[in-house]
N, C-alpha and C positions, 0 to 999 in steps of 0.2 A: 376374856374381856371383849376381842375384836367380836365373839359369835353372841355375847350376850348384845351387845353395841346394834349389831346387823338384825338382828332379830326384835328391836324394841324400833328403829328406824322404818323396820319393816310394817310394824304393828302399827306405828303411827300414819302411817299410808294410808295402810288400808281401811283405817278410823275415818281417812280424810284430813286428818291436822296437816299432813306433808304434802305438798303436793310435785307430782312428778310430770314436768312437760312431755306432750305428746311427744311419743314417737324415741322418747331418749330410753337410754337402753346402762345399765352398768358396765364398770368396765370387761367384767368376766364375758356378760352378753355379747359385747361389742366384738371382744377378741373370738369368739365362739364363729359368732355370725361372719369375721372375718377370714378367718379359716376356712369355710364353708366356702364362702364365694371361691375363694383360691382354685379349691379340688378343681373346677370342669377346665382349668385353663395347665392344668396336669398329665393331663391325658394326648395320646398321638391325636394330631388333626387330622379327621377325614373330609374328603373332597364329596363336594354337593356341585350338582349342576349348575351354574347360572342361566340355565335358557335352554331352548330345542337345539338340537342340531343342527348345524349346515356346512354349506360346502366352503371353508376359509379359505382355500386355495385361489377359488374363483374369487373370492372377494377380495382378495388382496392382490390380484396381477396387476403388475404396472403401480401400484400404491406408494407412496414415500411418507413416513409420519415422521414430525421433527418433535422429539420431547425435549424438555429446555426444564432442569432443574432448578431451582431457586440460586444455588451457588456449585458450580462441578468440584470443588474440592470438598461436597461431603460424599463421602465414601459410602455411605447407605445408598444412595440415591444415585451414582455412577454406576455402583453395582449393581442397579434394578434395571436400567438401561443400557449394559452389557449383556445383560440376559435377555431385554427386549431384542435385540438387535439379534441374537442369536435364534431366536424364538422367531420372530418376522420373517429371518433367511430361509428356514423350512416352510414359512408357508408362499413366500414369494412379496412379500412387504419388507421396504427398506426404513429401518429404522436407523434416524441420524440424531446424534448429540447437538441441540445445542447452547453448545459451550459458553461460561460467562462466569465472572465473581462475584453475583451476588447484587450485582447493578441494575436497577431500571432497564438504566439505556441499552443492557448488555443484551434485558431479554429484548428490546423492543427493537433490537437488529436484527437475532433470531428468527423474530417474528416475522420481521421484512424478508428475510432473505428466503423464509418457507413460503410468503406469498409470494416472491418473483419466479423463484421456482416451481409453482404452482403444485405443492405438496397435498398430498387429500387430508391430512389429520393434522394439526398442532395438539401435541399434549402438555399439557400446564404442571408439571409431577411436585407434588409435597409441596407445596411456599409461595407460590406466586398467585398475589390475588389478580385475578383478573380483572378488577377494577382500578388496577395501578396504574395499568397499560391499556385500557380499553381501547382509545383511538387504535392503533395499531390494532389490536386486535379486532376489532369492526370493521379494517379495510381489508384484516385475512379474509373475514368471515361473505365479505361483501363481490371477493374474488371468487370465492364459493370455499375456501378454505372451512371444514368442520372443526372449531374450538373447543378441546375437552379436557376435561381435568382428570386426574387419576389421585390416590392418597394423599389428596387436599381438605375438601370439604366433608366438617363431619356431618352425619346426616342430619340434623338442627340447622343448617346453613341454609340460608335461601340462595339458588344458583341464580350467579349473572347472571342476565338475557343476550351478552355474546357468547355464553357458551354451552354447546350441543347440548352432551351429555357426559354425568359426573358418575366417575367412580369412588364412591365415599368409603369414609374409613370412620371406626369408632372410639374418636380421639377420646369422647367423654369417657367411655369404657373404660380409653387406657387409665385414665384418674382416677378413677374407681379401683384397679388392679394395683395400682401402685400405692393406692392409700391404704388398700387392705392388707395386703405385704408391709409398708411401713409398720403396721399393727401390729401384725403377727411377731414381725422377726423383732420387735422391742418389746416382746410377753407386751403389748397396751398401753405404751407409752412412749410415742413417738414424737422426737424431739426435733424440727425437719427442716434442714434448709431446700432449698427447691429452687435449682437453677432455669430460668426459662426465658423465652423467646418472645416477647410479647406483640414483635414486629411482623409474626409469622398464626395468620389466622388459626388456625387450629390449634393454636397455644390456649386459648379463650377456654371453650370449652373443655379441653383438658384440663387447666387450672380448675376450673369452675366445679368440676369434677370429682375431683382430688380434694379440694377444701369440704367439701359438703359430704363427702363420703367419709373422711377423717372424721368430723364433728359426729357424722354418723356412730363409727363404728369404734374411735378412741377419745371419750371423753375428756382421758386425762392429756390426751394430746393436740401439741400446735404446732402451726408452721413457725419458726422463728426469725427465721428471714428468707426472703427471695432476693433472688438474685436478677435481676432482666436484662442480657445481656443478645443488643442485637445478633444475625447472623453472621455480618461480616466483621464483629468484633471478640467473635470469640476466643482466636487465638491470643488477645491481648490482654481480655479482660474476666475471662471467669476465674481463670486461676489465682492471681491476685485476690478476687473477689472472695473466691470459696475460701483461701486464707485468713483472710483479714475475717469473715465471719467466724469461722472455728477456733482463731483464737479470741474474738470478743465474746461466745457466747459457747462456751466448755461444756454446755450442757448437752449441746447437737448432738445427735446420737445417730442420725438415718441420715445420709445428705442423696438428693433425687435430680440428676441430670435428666431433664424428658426426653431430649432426644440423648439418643445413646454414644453418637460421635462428640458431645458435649466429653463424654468421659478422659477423653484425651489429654485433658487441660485440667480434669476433677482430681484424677489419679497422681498428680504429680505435686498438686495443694493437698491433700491429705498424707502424703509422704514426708512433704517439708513442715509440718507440722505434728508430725509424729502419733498419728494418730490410725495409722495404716490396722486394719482387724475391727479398731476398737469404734471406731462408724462404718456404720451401714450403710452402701451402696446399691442405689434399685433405678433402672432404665428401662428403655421403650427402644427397641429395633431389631436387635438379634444382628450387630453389625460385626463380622468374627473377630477383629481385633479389642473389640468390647467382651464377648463370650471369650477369648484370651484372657481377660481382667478376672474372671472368674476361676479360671484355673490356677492361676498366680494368686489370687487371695485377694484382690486389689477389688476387684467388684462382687457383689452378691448376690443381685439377680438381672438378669436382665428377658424382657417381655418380647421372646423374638415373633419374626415374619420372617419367610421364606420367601426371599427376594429374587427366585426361581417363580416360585409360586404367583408371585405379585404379577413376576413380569407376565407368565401366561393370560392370567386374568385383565392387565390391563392390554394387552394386544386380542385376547378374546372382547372385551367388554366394547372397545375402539371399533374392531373388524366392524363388527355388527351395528354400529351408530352410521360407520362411512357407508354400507353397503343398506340402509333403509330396514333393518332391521331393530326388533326391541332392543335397548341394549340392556344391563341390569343397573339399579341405580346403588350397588354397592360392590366393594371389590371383593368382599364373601372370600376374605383369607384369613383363616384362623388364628387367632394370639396363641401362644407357646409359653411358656415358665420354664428357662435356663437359669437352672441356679446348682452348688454344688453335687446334689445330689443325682444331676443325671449330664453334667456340662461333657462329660467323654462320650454322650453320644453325638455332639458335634464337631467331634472329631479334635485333633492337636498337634499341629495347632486348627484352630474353628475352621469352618470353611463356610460360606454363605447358604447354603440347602441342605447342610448334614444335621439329621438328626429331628425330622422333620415328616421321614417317609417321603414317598415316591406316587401315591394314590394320584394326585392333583396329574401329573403327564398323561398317563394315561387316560384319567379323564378327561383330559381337554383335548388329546390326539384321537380319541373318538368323538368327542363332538363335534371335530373339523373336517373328520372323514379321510382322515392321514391313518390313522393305524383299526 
């Protein structure tokens, strides 16, 4: 009956009586097409150049760059700047934390204290719009401080005019990946809550992303609630939140933390609600105690970056803005798909660069004339 049904539906199409908006696709289409997208983000990432070679040594003697996270207790983002810091040491660039919860005022001390120290680089990492803080950062920039952002702005963004040059990231992409996954892992019917950040610019277009690629590729699917839970409120309010939705609305079936440190607080409302397995879990970071949630059962995939990787390219990308050189206007580090079927290659428990390869060091130690 369902192929006589499909085949008379069909017929009447193609007569003209039905008509089928541009661009929509069935669900079998959707889930195909989704799949597809998946595969290239499956594969080991290999390392491409960002630019010519040069001497980073020389460019970085005597250098001090202050990076200043949106909040230091997310774990992604400390551990990108522990690896800066360690990456900077080799080449003779002092990379400093700085430190703060998540406050205005915290960055715009930061900020002063890299201009009275007369540091060569402020780096603005993941969260902090530069238009929050401009005055301060207009008297860095005015001291001759270089203001630059690293996995902030997605490439849609129009950059401040206090600052240098940006290392963008492609948050829209990440909505794109995480909508197609929501697709796949519900056989085309993803039912989705979606915790986000809305106070944190690159939330925009990831959402924007995510929505329009679902509609895309799962007809039969919707978000069913968001969730918008500032940075500095997470620890009080997602958990509650992803609660109170899973039990108003039983049908949720994928619940999507964007950032992946959100998982903390996801994994422990999906417990007390007894729905551990039976929703899907899909993230953005590759943060290890998240790729932990995967080996335990508790998460399902998560979209990592090698926060190795990251750090190279943001003290490569930076070097070359302080030192009058191009820099590149992206941070050209490739998304990864951790999920059951390959989570032991990042090691166990996780570790921040396992499972990622090793390609990226070496390329960037010969573009600086170190190895």
């Amino acid at each position: 009956m369902n192929r006589i049904l499909l085949t008379t539906l069909t017929s009447l199409v193609a007569l003209g009586y039905l008509a089928v908006p541009a661009g929509a696709q069935t669900a079998e289409e959707g889930l195909a097409k989704a799949r597809e997208n998946l595969a290239k983000y499956t594969s080991k990432p290999e390392f491409v150049a960002p630019g010519d070679p040069f001497d980073a040594k020389s460019c970085a003697a005597g250098k001090k760059m202050m990076s200043i996270p949106n909040n230091s207790a997310n774990p992604f983002l400390k551990g990108i700047i522990d690896r800066m810091k360690a990456v900077g040491a080799d080449l003779g660039l002092e990379v400093v934390e700085g430190q703060n919860q998540g406050t205005p005022a915290e960055w715009v001390q930061q900020v002063e204290l890299a201009t009275r120290e007369k540091y060569a680089i402020i780096d603005l990492i993941s969260g902090i719009d530069p238009g929050s803080i401009e005055p301060s950062l207009q008297a860095a920039k005015d001291a001759g401080v270089k203001v630059m952002t690293s996995h902030f702005y997605d490439p849609t963004f129009e950059q401040h005019p206090v600052v240098s040059s940006s290392l963008t990231i492609g948050f829209g992409e990440i909505g794109r990946i995480l909508a197609d996954w929501a697709t796949v892992v519900t056989d085309g019917n993803p039912q989705v809550a979606i915790i986000v950040s809305r106070d944190v610019p690159p939330t925009i277009p990831l959402v924007e992303e995510f929505t329009k690629q679902l509609a895309a590729v799962a007809p039969n699917g919707k978000i069913v609630q968001e969730i918008n839970v500032g940075v500095t409120e997470w620890g009080t309010k997602i958990q509650p939140g992803v609660q109170t939705a899973l039990q108003a609305n039983p049908d949720i079936n994928v619940v999507i933390p964007i950032y992946d440190s959100m998982s903390q607080f996801v994994v422990p409302a999906i417990r007390l609600v007894g729905r551990t397995g039976d929703v899907k879990v899909g993230t953005f970071n590759g943060t290890p105690f998240v790729l932990d949630y995967i080996h335990s059962g508790e998460v399902d995939m998560d979209i990592g970056e090698s926060l190795d990787w990251i750090a190279y390219a943001t003290v490569d990308g930076h070097l070359r803005d302080a030192c009058g050189l191009p820099s590149p206007s992206a941070l050209n580090v490739p998304f990864y798909i951790f999920d059951k079927s390959n989570i032991a290659d990042a090691g166990n428990p996780a570790q921040f660069d396992t499972g990622y390869g090793d390609a990226y060091k070496s390329g960037f130690r010969k573009l600086w004339g170190i190895e």
